[in-house]
N, C-alpha and C positions, 0 to 999 in steps of 0.2 A: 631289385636286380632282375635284369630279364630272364626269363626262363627258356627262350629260344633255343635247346637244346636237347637232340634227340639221344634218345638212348635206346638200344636194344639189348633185353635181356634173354637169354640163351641158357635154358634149365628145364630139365626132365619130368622133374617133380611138378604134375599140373597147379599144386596146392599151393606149392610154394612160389612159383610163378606167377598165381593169380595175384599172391598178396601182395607182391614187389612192384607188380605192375598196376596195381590198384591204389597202392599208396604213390606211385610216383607221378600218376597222373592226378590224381591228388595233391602233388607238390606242386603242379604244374609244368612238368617235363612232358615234353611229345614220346610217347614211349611205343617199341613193335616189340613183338616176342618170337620167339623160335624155342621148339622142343626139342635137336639135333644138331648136331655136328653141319653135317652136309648142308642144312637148309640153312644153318649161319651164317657158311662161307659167301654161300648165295646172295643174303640178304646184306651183305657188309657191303659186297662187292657193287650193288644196286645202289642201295640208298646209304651208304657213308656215315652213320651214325656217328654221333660226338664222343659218344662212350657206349662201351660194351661192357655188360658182367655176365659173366662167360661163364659158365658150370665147369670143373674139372671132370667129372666124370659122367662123359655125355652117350648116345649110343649115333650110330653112322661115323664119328667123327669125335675123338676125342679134344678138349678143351685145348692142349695144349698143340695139338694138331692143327685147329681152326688158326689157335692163332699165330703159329709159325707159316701157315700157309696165308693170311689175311697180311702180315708184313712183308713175305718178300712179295704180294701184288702190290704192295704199296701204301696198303693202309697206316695210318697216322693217327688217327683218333684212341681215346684213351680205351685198352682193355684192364679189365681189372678183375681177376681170376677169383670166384666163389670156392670154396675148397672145403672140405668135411672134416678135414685135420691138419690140425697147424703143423705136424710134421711135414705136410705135401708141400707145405712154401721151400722146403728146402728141395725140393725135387723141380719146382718151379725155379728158382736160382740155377740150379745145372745144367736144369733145359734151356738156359738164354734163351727164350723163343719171343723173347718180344713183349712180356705181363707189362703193363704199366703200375699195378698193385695186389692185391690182394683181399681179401675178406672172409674172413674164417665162419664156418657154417655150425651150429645153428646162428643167426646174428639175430641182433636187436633192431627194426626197424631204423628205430630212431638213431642207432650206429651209422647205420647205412645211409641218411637220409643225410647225417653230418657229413658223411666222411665223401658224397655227391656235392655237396655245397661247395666243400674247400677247392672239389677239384673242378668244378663250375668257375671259380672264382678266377682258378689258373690259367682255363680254358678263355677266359673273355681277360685276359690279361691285368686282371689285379694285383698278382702276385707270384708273376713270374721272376720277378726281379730279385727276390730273395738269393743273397749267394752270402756265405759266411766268409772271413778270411782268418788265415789263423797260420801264426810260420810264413812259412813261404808258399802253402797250399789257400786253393779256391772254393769251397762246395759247392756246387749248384744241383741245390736240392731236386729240383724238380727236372732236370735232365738224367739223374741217377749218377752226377759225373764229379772228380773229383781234377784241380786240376795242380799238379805240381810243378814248381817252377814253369808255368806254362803248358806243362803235359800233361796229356788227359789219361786220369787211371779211372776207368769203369769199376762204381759200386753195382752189387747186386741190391736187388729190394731190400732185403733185410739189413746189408752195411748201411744204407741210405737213412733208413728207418734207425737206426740204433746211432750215427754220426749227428744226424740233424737233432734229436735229442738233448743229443751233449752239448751241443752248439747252443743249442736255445735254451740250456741249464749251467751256463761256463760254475767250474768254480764250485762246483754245488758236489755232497756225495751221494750220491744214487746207487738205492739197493736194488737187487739185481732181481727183486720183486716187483719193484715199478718200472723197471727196464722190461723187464719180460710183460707187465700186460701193457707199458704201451709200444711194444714191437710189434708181439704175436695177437696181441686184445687179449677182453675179459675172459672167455671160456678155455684160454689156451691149455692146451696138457704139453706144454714144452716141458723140457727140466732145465736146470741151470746148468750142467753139461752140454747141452747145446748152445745156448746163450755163451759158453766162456769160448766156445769154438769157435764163432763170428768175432769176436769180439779178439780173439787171433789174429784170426784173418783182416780184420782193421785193420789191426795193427801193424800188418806186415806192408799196408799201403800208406799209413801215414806215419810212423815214426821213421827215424831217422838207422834207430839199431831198436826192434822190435822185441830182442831181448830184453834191454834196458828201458821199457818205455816211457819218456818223459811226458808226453802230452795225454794217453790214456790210461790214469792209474790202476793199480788193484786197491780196495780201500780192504784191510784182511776182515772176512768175516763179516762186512758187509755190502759192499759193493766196487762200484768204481768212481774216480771223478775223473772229468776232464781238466787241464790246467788249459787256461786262453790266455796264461802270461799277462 
């Protein structure tokens, strides 16, 4: 696979900047760095980077600032928000500001090195064409977009991450311990309290009567399943 793909990573921590940017030129990624807010906006705006992983808490310019202000100039390439606690993803969903994902901090190299591939893969068009069908609804994973009867309902990151799951597990019952590390990942401190509150909120966009839900179960005392009929 070619590796023609720039990335710039955007984090405070000199330490942990060096390693990111040293394993990925390593990978064979053309990689720049920035330690701010302000010098990010800058350097998006210049060289257009393929992918960003953007610190959430930055100093000049916080994380979620660059990247609201880097999409309405227009940028398109993928951000994907570093974050020091898997509750901030949900503050990242409210913000709608444009994340294209997520990665929860401390991470595992080798997390991170995967989880650049899949989205390398998307970027040079290997697999953008994944779209599930189910009912009268469309997923299109990789746009964040769900489409019913033809109409578009916006997933946040986390409905995205927790629907495509189920999609790619039809039929199957899932405890809501493997739901949560591959939503949030391995170090996550979510509780399942959280997890059942997304998992509402789905619901309220694909069933039919969100009360009654037919297509995303509760399994009692263990998790849920999806029905793909």
């Amino acid at each position: 696979m070619s590796k023609d793909i720039k990335i710039l990573i955007v984090e405070d921590d000199e330490n942990l900047r060096f390693l990111v940017v040293h394993r990925l030129k390593n990978e064979g990624y053309q990689v720049l760095e920035e330690g701010d807010g302000l010098a990010a906006v800058q350097t998006i705006s210049t060289e257009k980077p393929d992918i960003v992983l953007l610190d959430w808490m930055l100093p000049g310019k916080e994380g979620s600032e660059v990247c609201e202000e880097v999409r309405k100039q227009g940028f398109e390439g993928l951000i994907i928000m570093m974050t020091a606690k898997a509750q901030d993803v949900d503050k990242i969903d409210a913000y709608q500001f444009g994340a294209s994902d997520y990665v929860t901090k401390p991470f595992n190299m080798d997390v991170l090195v995967a989880m650049l591939e899949s989205k390398v893969k998307f970027l040079l068009h290997a697999d953008r064409s994944e779209i599930h069908r189910f009912g009268n609804m469309e997923h299109h994973p990789n746009i964040h977009t769900l489409f019913r009867d033809g109409k578009k309902i916006e997933l946040t990151i986390l409905e995205n991450r927790i629907l495509l799951y189920f999609l790619r597990n039809p039929n199957q019952v899932i405890s809501r311990e493997d739901l949560m590390l591959e939503v949030w990942g391995y170090n996550s401190d979510v509780n399942t309290r959280t997890l059942d509150m997304h998992i509402v909120r789905l619901r309220k966009k694909i069933e039919a009567n969100a009360d009654n839900p037919q297509l995303l179960q509760t399994v009692r005392g263990v998790g849920y399943r999806f029905n793909a009929g």
